[in-house]
C-alpha positions in Angstrom: -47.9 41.3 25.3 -49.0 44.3 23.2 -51.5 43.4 20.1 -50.3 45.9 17.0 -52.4 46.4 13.9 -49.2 46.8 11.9 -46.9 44.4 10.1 -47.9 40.6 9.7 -50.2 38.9 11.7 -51.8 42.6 13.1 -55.1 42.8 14.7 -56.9 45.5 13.3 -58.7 48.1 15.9 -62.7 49.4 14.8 -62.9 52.1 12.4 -63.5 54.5 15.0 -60.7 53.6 17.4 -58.6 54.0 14.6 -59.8 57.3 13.7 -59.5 58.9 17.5 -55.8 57.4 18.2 -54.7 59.0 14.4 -56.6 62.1 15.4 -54.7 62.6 18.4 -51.8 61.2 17.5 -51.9 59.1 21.1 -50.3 55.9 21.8 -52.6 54.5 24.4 -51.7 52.0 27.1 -54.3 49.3 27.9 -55.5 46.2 29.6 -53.8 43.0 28.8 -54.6 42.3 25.2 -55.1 45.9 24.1 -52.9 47.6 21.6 -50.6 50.3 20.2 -51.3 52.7 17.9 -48.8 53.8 15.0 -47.8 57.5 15.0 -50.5 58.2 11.8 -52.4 57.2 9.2 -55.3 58.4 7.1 -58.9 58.9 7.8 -60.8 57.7 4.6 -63.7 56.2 5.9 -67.0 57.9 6.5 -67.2 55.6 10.0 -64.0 57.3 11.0 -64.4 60.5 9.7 -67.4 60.5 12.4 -65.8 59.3 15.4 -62.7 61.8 14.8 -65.3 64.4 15.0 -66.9 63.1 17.6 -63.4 62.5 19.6 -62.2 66.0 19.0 -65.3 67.6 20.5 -66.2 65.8 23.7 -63.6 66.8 26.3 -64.4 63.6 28.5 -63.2 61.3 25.9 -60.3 63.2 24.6 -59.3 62.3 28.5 -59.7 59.3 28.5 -57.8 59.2 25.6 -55.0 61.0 26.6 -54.8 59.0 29.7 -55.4 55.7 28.8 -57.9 55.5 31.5 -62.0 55.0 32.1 -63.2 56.5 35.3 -66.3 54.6 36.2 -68.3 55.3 39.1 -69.9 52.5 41.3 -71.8 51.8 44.3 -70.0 48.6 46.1 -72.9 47.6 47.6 -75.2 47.0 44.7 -75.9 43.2 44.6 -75.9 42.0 41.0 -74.8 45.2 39.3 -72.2 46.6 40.9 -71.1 44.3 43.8 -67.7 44.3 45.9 -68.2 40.4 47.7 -67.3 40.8 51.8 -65.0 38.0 52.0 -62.4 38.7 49.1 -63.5 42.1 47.9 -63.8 41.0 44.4 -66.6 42.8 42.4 -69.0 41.4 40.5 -72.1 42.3 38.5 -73.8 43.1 35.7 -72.3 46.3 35.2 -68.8 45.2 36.0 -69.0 43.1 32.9 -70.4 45.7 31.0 -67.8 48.4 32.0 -65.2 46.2 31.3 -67.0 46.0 28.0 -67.1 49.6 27.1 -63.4 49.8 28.9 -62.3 47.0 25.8 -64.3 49.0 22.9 -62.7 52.2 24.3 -58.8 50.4 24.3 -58.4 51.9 27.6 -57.7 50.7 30.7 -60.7 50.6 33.7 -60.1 52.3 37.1 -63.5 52.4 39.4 -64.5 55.1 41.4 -66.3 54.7 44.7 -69.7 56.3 44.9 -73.6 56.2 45.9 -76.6 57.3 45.0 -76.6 60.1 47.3 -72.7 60.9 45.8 -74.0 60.5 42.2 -74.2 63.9 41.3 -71.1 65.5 43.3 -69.0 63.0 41.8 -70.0 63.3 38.3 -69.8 67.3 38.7 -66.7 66.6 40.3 -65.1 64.5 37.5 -64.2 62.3 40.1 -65.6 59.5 37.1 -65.9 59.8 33.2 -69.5 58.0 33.5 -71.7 56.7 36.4 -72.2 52.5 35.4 -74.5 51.0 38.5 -78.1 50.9 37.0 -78.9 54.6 38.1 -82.5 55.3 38.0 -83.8 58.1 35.7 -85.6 60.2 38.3 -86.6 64.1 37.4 -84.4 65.5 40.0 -81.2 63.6 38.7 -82.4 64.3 35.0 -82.4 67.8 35.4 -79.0 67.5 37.2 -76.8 64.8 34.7 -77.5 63.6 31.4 -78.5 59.6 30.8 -78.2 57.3 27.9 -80.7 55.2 26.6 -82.3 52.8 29.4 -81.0 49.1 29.7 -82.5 48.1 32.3 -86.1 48.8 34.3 -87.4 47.7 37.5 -90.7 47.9 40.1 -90.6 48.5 43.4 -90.7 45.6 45.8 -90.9 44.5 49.6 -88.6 42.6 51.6 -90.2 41.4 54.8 -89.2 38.1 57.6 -91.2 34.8 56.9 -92.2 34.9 60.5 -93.7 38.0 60.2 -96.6 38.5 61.4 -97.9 42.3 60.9 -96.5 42.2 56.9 -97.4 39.1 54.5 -99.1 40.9 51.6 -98.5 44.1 49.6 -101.9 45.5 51.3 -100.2 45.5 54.8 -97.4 47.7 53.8 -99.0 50.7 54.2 -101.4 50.5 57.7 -100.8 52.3 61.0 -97.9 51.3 63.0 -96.1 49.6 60.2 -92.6 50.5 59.6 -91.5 51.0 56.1 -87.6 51.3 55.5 -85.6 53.0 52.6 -82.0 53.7 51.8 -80.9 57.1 51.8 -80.2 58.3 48.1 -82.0 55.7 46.8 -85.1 56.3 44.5 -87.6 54.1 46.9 -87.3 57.0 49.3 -89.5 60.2 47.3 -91.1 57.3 46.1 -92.3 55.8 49.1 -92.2 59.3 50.8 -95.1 59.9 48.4 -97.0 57.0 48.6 -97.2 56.0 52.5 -100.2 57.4 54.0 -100.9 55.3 56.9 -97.4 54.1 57.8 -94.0 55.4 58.7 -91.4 55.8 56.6 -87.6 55.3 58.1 -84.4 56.5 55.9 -81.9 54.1 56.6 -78.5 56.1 56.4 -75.1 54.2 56.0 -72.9 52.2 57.6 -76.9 51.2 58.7 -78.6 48.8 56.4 -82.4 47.9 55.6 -81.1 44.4 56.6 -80.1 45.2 59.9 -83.6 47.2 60.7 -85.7 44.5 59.6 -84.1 41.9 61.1 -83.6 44.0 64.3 -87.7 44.8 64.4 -86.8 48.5 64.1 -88.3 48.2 61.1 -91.2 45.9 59.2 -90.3 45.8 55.6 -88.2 47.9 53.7 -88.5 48.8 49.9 -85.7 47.9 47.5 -85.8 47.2 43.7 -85.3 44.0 41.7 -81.6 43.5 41.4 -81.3 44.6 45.3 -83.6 41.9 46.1 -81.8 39.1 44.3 -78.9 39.4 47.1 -81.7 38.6 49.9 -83.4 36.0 48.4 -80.2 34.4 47.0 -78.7 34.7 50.7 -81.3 35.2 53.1 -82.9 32.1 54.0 -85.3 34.5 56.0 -86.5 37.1 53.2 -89.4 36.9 51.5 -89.9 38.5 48.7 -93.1 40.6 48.4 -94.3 41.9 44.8 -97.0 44.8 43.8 -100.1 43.3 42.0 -99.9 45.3 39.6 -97.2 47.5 38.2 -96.2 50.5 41.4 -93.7 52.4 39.7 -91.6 51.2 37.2 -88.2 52.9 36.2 -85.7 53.0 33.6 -82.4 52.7 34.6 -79.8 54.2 32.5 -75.5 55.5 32.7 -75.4 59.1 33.8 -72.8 61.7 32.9 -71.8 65.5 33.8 -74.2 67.8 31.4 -72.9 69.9 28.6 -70.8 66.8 26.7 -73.2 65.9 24.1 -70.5 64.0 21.8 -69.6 61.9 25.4 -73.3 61.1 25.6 -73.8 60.0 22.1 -70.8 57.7 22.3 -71.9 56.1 25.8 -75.9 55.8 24.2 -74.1 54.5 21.3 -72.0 51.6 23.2 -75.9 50.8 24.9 -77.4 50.3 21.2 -74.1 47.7 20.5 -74.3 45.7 23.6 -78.1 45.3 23.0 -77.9 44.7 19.4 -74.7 41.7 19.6 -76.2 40.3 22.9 -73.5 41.4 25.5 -76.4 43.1 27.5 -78.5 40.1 27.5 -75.7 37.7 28.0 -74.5 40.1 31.2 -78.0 40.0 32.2 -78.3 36.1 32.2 -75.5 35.7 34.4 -76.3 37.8 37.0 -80.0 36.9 37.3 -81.3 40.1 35.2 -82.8 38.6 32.6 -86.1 39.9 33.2 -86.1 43.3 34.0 -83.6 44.0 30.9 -85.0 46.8 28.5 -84.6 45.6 24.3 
């Protein structure tokens, strides 16, 4: 059943919902437990004043608006952010709960978009998605490309390698002659490690193929991943091992990337990122999906 903020007993919608539904004069269906919104009503407070203005010039949310729906890109495969689970194809992850989140605040309705890191910029040029939600990476080359909110999250770079390895036990064996060093395609471990190999090989793993399958194959040694990528190993793998830097490598801020040249778009997204960490959502999120520690205050 539809919640109302009219009559007795009506749930009252924020200040700024309130003042984008009166602005364009949209009744917008939503999830279960949404509601509808009368044909008008005045726009008194300063709060709402704001968020009409800021409704009526970013084109991406006067969509999703109008259509009642958030387009949010993902990347299936990402364990603990943005995970779709082999055996029932449910997703999970800390960004599923936090793009439901921004879906709720928004009283729209969520619809995800299938992408990757090497799709992330097509896609969002496209408008095949309203916002990119699976802990993108700020790198120059995608900064210079799409426009990111605040960071919420931040991570290292770390090694995955067999326990019955022999030729990789220690950070300082990564990079040696003959050692095989494996990357995902897209991914920012690959101009990373591209960069910092001098010794040994670098291999970019392109899908369907997966680091997993060239380690434990012996076509490769180790491959590079970050830390919520490394949770699914060591959470599944009784064979992983988990191999850190000794001191930071490169750390990155990961952040929700949109098409460039919606400022008003970007504000509200960077202003959903200061709520969740202010009320605790983001940490909450975090805790459940084993992200506790790499989550940026």
């Amino acid at each position: 059943m539809m919640k109302r903020w009219t009559g007795p007993g009506a749930t009252v919608p924020p200040a700024w919902i309130q003042a984008r539904i009166w602005a364009t004069g949209l009744c917008v269906a939503a999830a279960p437990g949404a509601w509808s919104a009368p044909a008008a009503a005045p726009a008194s407070a300063n709060g709402a004043a704001t968020a009409t203005a800021a409704a009526s010039a970013s084109p991406a949310l006067r969509r999703v608006l109008a259509s009642g729906v958030l387009r949010v890109c993902i990347w299936p495969d990402y364990y603990g952010i943005t995970y779709r689970h082999p055996r029932d194809e449910t997703l999970s992850g800390l960004d599923i709960d936090l793009s439901n989140e921004l879906a709720k605040d928004l009283g729209v309705r969520l619809r995800y978009v299938e992408s990757s890191f090497q799709r992330l910029i097509p896609d969002l040029d496209a408008d095949r998605c309203d916002v990119a939600m699976f802990a993108v990476a700020v790198l120059p080359q995608r900064r210079a490309a799409l426009a990111f909110t605040q960071p919420y999250l931040q991570s290292d770079i770390y090694a995955i390698a067999s326990r019955a390895s022999r030729v990789v036990k220690r950070w300082e064996d990564i990079d040696q002659p003959g050692v095989v060093v494996a990357v995902q395609a897209g991914t920012f471990m690959e101009p990373v490690m591209r960069d910092a190999l001098k010794r040994a090989r670098l291999q970019v793993v392109q899908p369907p193929a997966t680091r997993e399958r060239e380690l434990e194959s012996g076509r490769a040694d180790v491959f590079m991943t970050d830390y919520p990528y490394s949770r699914r190993l060591l959470d599944n793998a009784d064979w992983a091992q988990l191999i850190a830097p000794p001191k930071p490598f490169h750390v990155l801020p990961y952040a929700y990337a949109v098409k460039r040249g919606d400022a008003a778009w970007l504000a509200r997204l960077d202003e959903f990122v200061a709520r969740i960490k202010r009320d605790g959502r983001l940490r909450a999120a975090a805790a459940r999906h084993g992200l506790a520690a790499i989550v940026v205050p």
